[in-house]
Backbone as CSV, one residue per row, in Angstrom:
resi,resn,N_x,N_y,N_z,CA_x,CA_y,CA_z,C_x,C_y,C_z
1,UNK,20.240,-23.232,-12.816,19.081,-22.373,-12.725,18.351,-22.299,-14.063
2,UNK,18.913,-22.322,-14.977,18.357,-22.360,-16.515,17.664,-23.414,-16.793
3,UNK,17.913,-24.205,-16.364,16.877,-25.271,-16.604,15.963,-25.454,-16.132
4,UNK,15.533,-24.985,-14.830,14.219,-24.755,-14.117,13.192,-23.517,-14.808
5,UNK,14.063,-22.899,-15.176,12.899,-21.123,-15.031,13.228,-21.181,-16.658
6,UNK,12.200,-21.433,-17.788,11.912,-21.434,-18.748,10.814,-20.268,-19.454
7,UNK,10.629,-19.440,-20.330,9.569,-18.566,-20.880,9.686,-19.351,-22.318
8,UNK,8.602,-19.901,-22.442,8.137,-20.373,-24.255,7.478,-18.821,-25.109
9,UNK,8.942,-18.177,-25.054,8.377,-17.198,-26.338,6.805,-17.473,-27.316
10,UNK,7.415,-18.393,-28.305,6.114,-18.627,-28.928,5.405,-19.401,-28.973
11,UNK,5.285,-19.663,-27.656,3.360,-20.398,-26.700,3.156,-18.556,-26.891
12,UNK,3.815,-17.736,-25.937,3.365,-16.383,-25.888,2.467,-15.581,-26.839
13,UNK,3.141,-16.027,-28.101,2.956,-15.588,-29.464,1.443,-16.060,-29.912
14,UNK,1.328,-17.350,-29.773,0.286,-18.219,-29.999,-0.625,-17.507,-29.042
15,UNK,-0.621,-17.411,-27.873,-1.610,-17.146,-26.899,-1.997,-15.925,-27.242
16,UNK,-1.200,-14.986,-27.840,-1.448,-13.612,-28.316,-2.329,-13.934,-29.417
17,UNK,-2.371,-14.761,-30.165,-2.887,-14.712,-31.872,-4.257,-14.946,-31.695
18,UNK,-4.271,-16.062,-30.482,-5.427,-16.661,-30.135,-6.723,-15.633,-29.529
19,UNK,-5.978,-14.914,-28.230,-6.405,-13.655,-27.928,-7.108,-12.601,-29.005
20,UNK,-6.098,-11.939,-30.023,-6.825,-11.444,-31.184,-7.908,-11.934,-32.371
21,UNK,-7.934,-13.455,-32.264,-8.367,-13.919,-33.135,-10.324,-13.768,-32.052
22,UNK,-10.248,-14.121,-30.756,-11.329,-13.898,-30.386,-11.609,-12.409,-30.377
23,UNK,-10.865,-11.528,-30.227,-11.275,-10.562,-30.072,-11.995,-9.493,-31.510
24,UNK,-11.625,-10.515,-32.636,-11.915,-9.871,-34.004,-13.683,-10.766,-33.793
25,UNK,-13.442,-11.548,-33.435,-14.596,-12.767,-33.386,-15.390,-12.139,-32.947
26,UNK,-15.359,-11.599,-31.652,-16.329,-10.716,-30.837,-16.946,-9.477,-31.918
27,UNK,-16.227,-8.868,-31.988,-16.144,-8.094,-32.730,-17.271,-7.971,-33.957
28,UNK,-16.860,-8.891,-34.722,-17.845,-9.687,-35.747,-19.280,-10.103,-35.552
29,UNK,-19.398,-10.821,-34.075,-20.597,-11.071,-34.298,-21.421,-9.703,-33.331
30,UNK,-20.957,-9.193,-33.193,-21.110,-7.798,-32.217,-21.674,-6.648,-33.324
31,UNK,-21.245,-6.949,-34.912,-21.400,-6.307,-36.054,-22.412,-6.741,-36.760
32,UNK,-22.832,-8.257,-36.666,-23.602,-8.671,-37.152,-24.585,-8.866,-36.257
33,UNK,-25.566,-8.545,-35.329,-26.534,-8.763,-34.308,-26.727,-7.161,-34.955
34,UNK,-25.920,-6.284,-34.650,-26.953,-4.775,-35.123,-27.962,-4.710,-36.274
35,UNK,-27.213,-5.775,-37.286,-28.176,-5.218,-38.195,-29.678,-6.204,-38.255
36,UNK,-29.885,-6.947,-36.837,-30.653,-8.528,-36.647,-31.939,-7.059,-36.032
37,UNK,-33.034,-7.244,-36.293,-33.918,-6.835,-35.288,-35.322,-8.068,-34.926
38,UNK,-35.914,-7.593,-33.703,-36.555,-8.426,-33.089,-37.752,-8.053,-33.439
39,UNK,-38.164,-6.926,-34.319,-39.385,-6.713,-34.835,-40.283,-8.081,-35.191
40,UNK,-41.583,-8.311,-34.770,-42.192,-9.137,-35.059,-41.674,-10.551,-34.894
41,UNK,-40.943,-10.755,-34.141,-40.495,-12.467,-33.796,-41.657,-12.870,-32.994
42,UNK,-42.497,-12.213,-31.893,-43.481,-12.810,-31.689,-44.095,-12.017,-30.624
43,UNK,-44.448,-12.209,-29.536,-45.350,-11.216,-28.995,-44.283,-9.800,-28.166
44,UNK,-45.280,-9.085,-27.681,-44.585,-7.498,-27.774,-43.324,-7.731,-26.136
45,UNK,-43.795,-8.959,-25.276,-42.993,-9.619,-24.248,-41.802,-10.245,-24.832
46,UNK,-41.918,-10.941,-25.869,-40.844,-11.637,-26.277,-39.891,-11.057,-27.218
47,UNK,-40.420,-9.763,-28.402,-39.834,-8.927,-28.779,-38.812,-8.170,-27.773
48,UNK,-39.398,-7.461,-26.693,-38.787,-6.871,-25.745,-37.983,-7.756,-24.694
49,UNK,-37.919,-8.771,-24.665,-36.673,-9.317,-23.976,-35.614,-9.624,-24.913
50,UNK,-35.972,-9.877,-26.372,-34.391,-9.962,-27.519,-34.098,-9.093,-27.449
51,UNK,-34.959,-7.707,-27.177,-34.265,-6.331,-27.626,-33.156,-6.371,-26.390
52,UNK,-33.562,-6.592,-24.931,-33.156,-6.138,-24.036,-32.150,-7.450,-24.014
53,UNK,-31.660,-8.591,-24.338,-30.360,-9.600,-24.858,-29.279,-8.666,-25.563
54,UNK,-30.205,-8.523,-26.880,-29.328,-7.922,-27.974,-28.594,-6.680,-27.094
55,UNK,-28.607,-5.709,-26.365,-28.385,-4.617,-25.448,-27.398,-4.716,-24.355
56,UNK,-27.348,-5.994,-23.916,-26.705,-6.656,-22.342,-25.650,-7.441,-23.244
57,UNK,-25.802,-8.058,-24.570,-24.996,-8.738,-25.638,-24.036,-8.085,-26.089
58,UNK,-24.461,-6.782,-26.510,-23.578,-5.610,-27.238,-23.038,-5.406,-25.925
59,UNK,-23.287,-4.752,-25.102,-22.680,-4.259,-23.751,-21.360,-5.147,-23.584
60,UNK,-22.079,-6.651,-23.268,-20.849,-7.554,-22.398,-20.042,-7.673,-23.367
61,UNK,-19.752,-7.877,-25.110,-18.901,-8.126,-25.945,-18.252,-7.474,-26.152
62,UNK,-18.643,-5.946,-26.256,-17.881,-4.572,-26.223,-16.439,-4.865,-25.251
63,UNK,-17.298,-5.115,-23.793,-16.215,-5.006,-22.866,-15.435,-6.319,-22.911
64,UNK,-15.890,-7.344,-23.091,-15.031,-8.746,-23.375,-13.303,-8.341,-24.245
65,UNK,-14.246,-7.634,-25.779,-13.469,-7.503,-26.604,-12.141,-6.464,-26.312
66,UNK,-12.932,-5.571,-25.559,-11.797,-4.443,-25.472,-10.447,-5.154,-23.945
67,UNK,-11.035,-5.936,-23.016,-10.300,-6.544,-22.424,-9.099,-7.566,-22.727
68,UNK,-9.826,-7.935,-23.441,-9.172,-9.157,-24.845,-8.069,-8.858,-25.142
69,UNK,-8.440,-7.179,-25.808,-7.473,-6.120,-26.532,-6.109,-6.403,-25.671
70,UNK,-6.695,-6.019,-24.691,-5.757,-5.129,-22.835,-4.478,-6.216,-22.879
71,UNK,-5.032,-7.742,-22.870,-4.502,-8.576,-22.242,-3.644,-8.950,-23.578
72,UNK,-3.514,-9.298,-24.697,-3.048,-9.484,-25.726,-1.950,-8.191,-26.139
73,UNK,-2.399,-7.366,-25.555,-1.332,-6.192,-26.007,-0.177,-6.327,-24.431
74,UNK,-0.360,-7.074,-23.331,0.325,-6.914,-22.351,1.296,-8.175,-22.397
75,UNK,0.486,-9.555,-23.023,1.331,-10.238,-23.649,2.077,-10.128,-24.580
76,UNK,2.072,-9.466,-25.887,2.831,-8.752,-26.721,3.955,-8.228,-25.956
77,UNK,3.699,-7.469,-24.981,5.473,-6.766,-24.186,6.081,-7.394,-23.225
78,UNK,4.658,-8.557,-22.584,5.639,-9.469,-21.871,6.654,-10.322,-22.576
79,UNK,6.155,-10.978,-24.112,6.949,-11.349,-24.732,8.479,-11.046,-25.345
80,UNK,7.944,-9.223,-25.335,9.307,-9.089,-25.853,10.201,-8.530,-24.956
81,UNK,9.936,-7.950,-23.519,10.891,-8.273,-22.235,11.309,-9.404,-22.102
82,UNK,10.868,-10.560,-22.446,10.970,-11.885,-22.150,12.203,-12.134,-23.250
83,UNK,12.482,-11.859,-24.374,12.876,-11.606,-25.390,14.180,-11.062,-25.316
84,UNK,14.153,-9.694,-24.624,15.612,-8.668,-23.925,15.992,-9.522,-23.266
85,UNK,15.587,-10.206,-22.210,16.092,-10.405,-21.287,16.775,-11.780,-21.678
86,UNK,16.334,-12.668,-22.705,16.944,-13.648,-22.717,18.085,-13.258,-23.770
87,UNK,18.041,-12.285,-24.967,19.288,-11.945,-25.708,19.946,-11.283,-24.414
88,UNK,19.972,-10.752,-23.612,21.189,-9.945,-22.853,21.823,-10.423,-22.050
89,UNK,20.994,-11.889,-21.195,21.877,-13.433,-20.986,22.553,-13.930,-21.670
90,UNK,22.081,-14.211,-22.704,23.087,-15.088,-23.610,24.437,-14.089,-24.080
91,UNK,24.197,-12.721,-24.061,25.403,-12.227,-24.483,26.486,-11.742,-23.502
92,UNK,25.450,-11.873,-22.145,26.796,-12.008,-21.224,27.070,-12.975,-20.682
93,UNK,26.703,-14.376,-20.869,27.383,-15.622,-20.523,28.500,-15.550,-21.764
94,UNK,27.935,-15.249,-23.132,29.076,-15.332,-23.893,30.532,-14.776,-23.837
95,UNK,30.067,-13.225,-23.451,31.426,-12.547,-22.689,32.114,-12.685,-21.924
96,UNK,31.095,-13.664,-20.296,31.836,-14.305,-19.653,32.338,-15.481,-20.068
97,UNK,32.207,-16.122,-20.881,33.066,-17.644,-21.382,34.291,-16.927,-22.332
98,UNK,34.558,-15.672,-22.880,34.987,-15.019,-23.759,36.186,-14.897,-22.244
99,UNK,35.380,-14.056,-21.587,36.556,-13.363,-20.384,37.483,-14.813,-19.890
100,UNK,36.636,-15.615,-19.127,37.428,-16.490,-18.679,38.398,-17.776,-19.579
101,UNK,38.089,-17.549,-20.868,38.901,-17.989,-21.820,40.009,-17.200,-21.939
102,UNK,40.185,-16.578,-21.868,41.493,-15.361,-21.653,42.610,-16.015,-20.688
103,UNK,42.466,-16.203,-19.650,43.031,-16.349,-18.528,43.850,-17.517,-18.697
């Protein structure tokens, strides 16, 4: 059975880093667009549709980022259930090779 059903701890780890690393990313350019304004880029139509980007931009990154968060913090505990569960195998196969060495 062990050889079929495998968890790569740190793919987990990685996938977590990766996760935070976009989510600082978001973050960042989510920080840097506030201080961007559309004043005078060109007519009062085209001003008012960057404004209304920049708005739907902040909105969707906000929520990207904070999802990001969600999922990276759920991998974080899947990892380390993943983690229990494989130290508390190994220490009772050991006990059982311990027990039946006895005999």
């Amino acid at each position: 059975m062990g050889d079929h059903f495998k968890t790569d701890t740190d793919e987990l780890a990685s996938f977590m880093k990766t996760l935070n690393d976009a989510k600082t990313a978001l973050e960042e350019v989510r920080r840097s667009m506030q201080n961007v304004s559309s004043a005078g880029i060109g007519t009062m139509d085209l001003d008012s549709a960057c404004n209304e980007f920049q708005e739907h931009w902040k909105y969707g990154s906000e929520q990207i980022a904070e999802q990001t968060g969600k999922l990276a913090e759920g991998i974080k505990q899947t990892k380390s259930n993943y983690q229990e569960v494989e130290t508390a195998l190994e220490d009772g196969f050991r006990k059982a090779a311990g027990k039946s060495g006895e005999k």
